[in-house]
C-alpha positions in Angstrom: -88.2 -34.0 -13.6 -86.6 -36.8 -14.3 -88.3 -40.3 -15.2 -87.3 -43.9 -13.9 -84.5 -45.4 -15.7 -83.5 -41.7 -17.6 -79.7 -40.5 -17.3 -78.9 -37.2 -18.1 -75.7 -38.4 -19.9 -77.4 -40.9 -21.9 -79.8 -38.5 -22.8 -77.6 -36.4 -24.1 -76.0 -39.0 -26.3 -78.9 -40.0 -28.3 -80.0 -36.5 -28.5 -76.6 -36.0 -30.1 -77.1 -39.1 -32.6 -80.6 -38.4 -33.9 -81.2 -37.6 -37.4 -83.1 -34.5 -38.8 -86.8 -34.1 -37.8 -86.9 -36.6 -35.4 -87.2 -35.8 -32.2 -87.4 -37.6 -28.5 -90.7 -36.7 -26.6 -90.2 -38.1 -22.5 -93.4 -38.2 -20.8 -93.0 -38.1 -17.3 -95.8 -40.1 -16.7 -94.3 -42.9 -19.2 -92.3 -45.5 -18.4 -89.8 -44.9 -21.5 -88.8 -41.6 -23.9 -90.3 -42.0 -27.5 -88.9 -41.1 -30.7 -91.1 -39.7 -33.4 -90.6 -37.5 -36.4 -93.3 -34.4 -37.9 -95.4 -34.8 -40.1 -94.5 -36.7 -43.4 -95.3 -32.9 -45.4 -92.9 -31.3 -43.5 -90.0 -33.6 -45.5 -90.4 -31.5 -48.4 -89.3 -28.5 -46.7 -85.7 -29.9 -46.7 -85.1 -29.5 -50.6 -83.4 -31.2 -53.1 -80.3 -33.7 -52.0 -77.4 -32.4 -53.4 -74.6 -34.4 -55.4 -72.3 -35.1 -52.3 -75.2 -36.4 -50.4 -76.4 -38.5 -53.3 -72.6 -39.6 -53.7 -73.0 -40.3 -49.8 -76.3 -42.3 -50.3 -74.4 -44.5 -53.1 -71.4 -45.4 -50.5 -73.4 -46.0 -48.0 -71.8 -42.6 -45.6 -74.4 -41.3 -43.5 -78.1 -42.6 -42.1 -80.5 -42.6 -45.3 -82.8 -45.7 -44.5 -86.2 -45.5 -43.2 -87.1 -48.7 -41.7 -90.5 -49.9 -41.9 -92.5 -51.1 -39.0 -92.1 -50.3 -35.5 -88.5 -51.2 -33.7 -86.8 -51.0 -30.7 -83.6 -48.8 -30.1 -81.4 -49.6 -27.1 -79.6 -47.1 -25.9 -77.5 -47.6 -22.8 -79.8 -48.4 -19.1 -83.3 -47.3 -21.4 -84.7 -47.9 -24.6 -86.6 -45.8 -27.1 -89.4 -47.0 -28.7 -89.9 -46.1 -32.6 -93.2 -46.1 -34.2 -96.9 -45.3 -33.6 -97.4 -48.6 -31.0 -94.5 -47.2 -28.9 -96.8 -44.3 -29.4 -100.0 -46.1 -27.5 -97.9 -47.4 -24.9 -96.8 -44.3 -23.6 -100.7 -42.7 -24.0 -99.4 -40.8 -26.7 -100.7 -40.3 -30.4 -98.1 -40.4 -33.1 -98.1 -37.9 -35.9 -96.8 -40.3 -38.2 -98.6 -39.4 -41.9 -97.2 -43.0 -43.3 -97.1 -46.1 -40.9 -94.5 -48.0 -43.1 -92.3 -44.6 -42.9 -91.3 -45.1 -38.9 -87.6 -44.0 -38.6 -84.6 -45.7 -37.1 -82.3 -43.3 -35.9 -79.1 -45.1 -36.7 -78.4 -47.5 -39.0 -77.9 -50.8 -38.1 -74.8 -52.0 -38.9 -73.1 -48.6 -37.5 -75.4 -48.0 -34.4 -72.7 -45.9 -32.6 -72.2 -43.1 -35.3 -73.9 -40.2 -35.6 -74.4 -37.9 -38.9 -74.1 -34.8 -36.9 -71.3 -33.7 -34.7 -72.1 -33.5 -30.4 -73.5 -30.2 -29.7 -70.8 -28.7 -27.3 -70.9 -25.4 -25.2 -69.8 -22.2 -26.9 -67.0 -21.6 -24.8 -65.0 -25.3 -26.1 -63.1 -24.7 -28.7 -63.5 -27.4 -31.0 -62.0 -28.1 -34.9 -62.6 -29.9 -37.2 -59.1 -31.7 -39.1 -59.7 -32.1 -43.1 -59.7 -35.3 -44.8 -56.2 -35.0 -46.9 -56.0 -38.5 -47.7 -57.8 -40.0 -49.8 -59.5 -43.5 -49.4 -57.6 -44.6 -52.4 -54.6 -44.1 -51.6 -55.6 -45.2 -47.6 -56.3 -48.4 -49.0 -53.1 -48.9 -51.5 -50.7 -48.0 -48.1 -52.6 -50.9 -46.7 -52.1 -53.6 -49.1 -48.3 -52.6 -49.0 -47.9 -52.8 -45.1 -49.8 -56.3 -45.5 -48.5 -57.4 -49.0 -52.5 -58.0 -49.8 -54.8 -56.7 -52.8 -58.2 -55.4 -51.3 -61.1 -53.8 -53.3 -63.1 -51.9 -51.4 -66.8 -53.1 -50.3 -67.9 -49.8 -48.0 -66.5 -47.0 -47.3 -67.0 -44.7 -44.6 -65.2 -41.5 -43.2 -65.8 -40.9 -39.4 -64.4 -37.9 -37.2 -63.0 -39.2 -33.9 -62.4 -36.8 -30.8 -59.4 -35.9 -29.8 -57.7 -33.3 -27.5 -55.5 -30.9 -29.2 -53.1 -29.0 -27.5 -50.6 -27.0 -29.0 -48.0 -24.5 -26.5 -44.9 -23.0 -27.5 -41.8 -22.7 -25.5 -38.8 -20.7 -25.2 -36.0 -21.8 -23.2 -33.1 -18.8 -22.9 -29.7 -19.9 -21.1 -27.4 -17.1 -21.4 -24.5 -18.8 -20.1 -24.3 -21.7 -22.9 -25.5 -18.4 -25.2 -28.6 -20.4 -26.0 -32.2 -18.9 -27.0 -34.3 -21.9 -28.4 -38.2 -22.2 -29.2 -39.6 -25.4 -29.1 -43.3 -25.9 -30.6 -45.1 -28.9 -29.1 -48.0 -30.5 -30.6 -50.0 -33.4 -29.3 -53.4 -34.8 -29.8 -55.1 -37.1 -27.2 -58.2 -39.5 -28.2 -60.9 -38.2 -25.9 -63.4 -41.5 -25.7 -62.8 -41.6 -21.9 -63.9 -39.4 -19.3 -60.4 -38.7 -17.2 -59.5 -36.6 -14.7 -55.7 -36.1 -16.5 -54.3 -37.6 -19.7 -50.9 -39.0 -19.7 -49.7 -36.7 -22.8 -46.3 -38.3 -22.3 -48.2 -41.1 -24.4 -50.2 -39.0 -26.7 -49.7 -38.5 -30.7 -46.7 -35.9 -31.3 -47.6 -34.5 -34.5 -47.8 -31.3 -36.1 -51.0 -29.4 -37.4 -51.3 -26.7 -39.7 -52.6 -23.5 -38.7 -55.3 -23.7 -41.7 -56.4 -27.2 -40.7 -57.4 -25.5 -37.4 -60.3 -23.7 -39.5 -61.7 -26.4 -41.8 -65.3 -26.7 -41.8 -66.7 -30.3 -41.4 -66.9 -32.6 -44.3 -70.1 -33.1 -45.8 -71.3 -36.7 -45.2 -69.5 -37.7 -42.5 -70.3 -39.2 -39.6 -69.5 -38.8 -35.6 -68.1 -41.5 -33.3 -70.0 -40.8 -29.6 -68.4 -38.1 -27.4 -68.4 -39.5 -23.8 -70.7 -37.2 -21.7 -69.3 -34.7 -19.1 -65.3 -34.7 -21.1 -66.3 -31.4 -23.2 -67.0 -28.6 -20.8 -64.9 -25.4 -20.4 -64.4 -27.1 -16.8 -62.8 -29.7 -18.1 -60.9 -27.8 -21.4 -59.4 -25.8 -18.7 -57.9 -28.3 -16.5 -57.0 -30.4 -19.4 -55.5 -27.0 -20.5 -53.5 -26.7 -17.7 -52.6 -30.2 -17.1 -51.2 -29.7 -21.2 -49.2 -26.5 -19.8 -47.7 -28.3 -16.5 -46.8 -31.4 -19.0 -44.6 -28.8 -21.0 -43.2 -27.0 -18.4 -41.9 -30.1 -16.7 -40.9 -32.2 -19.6 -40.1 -30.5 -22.1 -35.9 -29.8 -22.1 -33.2 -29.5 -24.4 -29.7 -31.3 -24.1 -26.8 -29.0 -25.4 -23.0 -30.7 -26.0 -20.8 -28.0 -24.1 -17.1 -27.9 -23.6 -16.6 -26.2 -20.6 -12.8 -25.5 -21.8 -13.3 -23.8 -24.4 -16.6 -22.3 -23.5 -18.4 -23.2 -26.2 -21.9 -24.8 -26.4 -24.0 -26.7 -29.2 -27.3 -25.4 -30.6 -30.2 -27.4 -30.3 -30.9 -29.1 -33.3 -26.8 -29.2 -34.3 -25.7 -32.0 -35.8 -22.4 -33.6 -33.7 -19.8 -32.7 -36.4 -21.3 -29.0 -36.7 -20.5 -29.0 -33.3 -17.0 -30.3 -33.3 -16.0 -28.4 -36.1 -16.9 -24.9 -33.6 -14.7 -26.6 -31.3 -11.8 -27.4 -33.6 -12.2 -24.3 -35.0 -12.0 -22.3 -31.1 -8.9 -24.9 -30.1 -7.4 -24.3 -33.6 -7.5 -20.5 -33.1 -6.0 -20.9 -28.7 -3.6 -23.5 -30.1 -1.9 -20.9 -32.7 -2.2 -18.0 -30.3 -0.6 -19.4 -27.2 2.3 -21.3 -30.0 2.9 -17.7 -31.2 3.6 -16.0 -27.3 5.5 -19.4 -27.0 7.7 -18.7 -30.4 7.9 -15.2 -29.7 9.3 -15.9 -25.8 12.3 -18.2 -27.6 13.4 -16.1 -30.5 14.9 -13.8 -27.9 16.2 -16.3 -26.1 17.7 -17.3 -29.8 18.5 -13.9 -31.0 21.0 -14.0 -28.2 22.6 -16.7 -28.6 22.6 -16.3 -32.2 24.1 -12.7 -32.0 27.1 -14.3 -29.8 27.7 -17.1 -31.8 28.1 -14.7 -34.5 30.1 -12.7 -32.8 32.6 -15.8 -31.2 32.7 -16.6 -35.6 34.0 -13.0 -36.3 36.3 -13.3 -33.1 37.5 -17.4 -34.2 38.6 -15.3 -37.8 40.4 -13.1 -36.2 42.6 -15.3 -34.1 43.0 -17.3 -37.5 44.3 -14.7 -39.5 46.3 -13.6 -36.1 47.6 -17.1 -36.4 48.6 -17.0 -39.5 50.0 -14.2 -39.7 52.4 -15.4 -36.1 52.9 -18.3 -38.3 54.5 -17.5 -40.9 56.5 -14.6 -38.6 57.8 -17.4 -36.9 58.9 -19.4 -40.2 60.7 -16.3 -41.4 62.4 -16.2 -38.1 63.5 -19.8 -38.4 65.1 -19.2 -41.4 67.3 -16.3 -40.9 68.0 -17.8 -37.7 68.9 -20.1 -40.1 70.9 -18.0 -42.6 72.6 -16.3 -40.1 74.2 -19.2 -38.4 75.7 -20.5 -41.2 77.2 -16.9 -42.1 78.7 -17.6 -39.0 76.6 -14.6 -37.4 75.8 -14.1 -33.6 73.1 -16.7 -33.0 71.8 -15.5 -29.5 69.7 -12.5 -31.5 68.4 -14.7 -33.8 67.3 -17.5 -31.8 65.6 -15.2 -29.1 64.2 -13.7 -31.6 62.7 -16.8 -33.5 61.7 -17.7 -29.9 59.5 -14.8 -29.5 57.8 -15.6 -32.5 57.3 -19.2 -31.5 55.6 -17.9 -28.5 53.3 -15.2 -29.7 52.5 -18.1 -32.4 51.0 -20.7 -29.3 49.2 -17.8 -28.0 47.2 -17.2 -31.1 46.6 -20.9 -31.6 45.5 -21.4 -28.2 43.1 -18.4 -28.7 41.7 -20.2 -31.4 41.1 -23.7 -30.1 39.0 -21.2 -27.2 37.1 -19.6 -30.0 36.6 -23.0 -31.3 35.4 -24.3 -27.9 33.2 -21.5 -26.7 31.2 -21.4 -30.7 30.5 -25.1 -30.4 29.1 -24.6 -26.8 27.2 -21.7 -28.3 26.0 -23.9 -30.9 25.0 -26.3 -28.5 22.8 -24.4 -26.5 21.1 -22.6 -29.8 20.2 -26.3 -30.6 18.9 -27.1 -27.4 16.7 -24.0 -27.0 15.5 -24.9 -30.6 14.7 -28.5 -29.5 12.8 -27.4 -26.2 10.8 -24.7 -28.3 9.4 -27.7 -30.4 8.9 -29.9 -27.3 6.9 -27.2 -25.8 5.1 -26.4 -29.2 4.1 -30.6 -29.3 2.7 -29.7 -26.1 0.7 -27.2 -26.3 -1.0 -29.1 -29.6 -1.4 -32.0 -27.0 -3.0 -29.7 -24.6 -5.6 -28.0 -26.8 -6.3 -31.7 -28.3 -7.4 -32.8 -25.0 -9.4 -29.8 -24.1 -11.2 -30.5 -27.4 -12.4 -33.5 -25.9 -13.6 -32.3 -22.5 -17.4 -32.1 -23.6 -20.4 -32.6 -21.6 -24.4 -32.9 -21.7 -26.3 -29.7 -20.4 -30.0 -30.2 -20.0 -31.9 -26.7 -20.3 -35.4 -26.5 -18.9 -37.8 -23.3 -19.5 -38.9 -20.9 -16.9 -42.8 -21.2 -16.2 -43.3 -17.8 -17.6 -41.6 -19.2 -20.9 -44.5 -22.0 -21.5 -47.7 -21.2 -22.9 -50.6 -23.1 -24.7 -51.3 -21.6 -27.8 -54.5 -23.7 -29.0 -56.5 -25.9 -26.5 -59.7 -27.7 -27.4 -61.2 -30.6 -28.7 -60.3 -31.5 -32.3 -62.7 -34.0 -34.8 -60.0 -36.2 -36.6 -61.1 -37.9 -39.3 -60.4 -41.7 -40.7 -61.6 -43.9 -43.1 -63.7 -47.0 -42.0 -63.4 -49.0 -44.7 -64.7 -52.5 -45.5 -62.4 -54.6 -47.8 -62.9 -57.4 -49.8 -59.7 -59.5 -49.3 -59.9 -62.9 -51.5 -63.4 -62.9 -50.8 -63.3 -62.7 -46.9 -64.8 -59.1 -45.4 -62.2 -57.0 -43.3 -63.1 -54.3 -41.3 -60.1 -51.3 -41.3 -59.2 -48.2 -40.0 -57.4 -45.8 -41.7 -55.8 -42.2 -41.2 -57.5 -40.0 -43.0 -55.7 -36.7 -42.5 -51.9 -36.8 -42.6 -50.2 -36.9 -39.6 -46.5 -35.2 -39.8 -44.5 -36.4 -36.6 -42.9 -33.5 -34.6 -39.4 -32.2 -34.2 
């Protein structure tokens, strides 16, 4: 049954912050718990202290004092009474061996920390993050960010809990030809009961897969896990609130050029993309020029063949022409001769007449030859002029279609989401005390590397 004043959820959070050997006795017939340890004997039975604790002890990590006397330990709503006269109030004998030996079950100055980590049901998953940074170095990252120099007065390294989620998802588009997984890591501080976490505003980050299997560090200490957040109730909404988070936000945006039917990877960089699309309206561009060039060279094999054949025709009626030419000057001249023989001139001059005639005729046939190759030409020049037009074209055209490009946004299918790892992960930092020009300042510090996400 429970006592006046006794809650079940602080209960459990001094059980979880008590020391070795010391337990909480709660009398129902008492007004208050009590703490009290065995017998002094019973000590020995730990062993030795081995060199990490005694390295612990020196720092200051850890709860090592035994405070002497009887004190007073508030804890939340009720108060636990250490020592052998919080012993007669409660009707109670103490089995303390020494008096001056009564124990304080947290140090003073760090009340709220525990030496040992919450004890959590089986079924939440819980790990444990390894320190990878070292104090050190924590500290010398510090006095660059605030352009300070800072020794170090106490040190002390503290896991703080966190919900870890980790889900993979797969998002498949075969239109745009796209099959892209997307890993998603984020880790949640978990100091406040809540119904749903906003993970929108949690820590994206990445987390090795060994990390997930580090054992604590010796020494360190605990900061209070609020009671009633780590159940396998609550894992498994949290779980699924993690799982409805990636199904609904988690998207890729592709560039795609409907045109040319070409879409960008996720991940591509914007020139690796544009150089696919040059390269697509590079290769359209020559194959619709070469059906273009192809069409036209019939079109000039044509007119090519009759201007060739209008040339061979033109020489014809040249030599013809000739040839009536110089008929006709012979002509001339014995018309010539013969009238001055005193010949019959009527032969002659029909005859040189004839000639003259037969002379025009060829000429004339030559000023048409003349006529009909320039029109030829003409035309081959103007069928030449429109094929390079249409070629400029059909560069302009493929140069706009390059730049027809537009945002797709892919989304997943629910059956393409799923949480991977789900539980409650210890992260550890540094809680240091510096000495800065000889003022104390109290720091927190990473103390495992964080690597931000994709």
């Amino acid at each position: 049954a429970s006592g006046a004043g006794l809650e079940r959820d602080e209960l459990e959070q001094a059980l979880g912050r008590l020391p070795g050997r010391v337990f909480v006795l709660h009398n129902v017939h008492a007004p208050h718990p009590i703490v009290f340890m065995s017998r002094w004997a019973m000590s020995f039975l730990r062993g030795p202290l081995t060199k990490q604790e005694i390295r612990n002890w020196r720092l200051g990590i850890g709860d090592w004092g035994l405070e002497v006397g009887d004190r007073k330990l508030e804890v939340g709503s009720w108060r636990l009474e250490v020592g052998a006269r919080a012993a007669e109030a409660a009707g109670q004998t103490s089995e303390i061996a020494h008096p001056q030996s009564a124990i304080s079950a947290f140090n003073i100055q760090h009340s709220s920390f525990s030496p040992h980590s919450p004890t959590l049901p089986p079924d939440v998953p819980q790990f444990f993050l390894p320190p990878t940074v070292a104090v050190e170095w924590a500290v010398r990252q510090w006095e660059e960010r605030e352009g300070a120099t800072a020794l170090i007065a106490e040190k002390r390294l503290v896991y703080a809990p966190h919900w870890l989620g980790i889900g993979a998802v797969r998002i498949v588009d075969r239109k745009h030809g796209v099959d892209h997984r997307h890993a998603e890591t984020r880790l949640q501080a978990a100091r406040a009961k809540t119904a749903l976490i906003e993970w929108e505003k949690a820590r994206e980050t990445t987390v090795d897969a060994a990390a997930l299997h580090s054992p604590p560090a010796e020494g360190a200490l605990y900061e209070p896990l609020p009671a009633g957040v780590a159940t396998l109730r609550a894992v498994k909404v949290l779980a699924k609130d993690f799982e409805d988070y990636l199904y609904h936000n988690v998207a890729v945006s592709v560039p795609y050029n409907p045109a040319l039917k070409i879409a960008g990877r996720p991940g591509d960089k914007p020139r690796e993309f544009r150089a696919r699309c040059e390269d697509a309206a590079r290769a359209g561009r020559d194959a619709e020029i070469d059906r273009l060039r192809k069409s036209y060279e019939r079109q000039i094999a044509r007119l090519e063949e009759k201007i060739a054949r209008e040339q061979r025709e033109l020489e014809r009626d040249t030599h013809e022409y000739r040839s009536r030419k110089r008929e006709e000057n012979w002509a001339l001249a014995e018309t010539a001769w013969n009238f001055l023989r005193g010949r019959r001139p009527s032969y002659a001059v029909a005859w040189a007449m004839r000639r003259s005639g037969n002379t025009g005729r060829a000429q004339r046939e030559i000023e048409e030859s003349e006529d009909e190759l320039a029109d030829l030409r003409e035309a081959l020049a103007d069928l030449q002029q429109s094929l390079e037009e249409e070629i400029a074209e059909v560069s302009q055209k493929w140069v706009d279609l390059l730049e027809q490009v537009e945002e797709v946004r892919l989304t997943p299918r629910r059956a393409d989401v799923s949480v991977d790892v789900f539980g409650l992960a210890w992260v550890p930092c540094w809680r240091v005390t510096l000495d800065v020009d000889g003022q104390k300042r109290e720091v927190e510090m990473d103390a495992y590397e964080m690597e931000m996400g994709d």
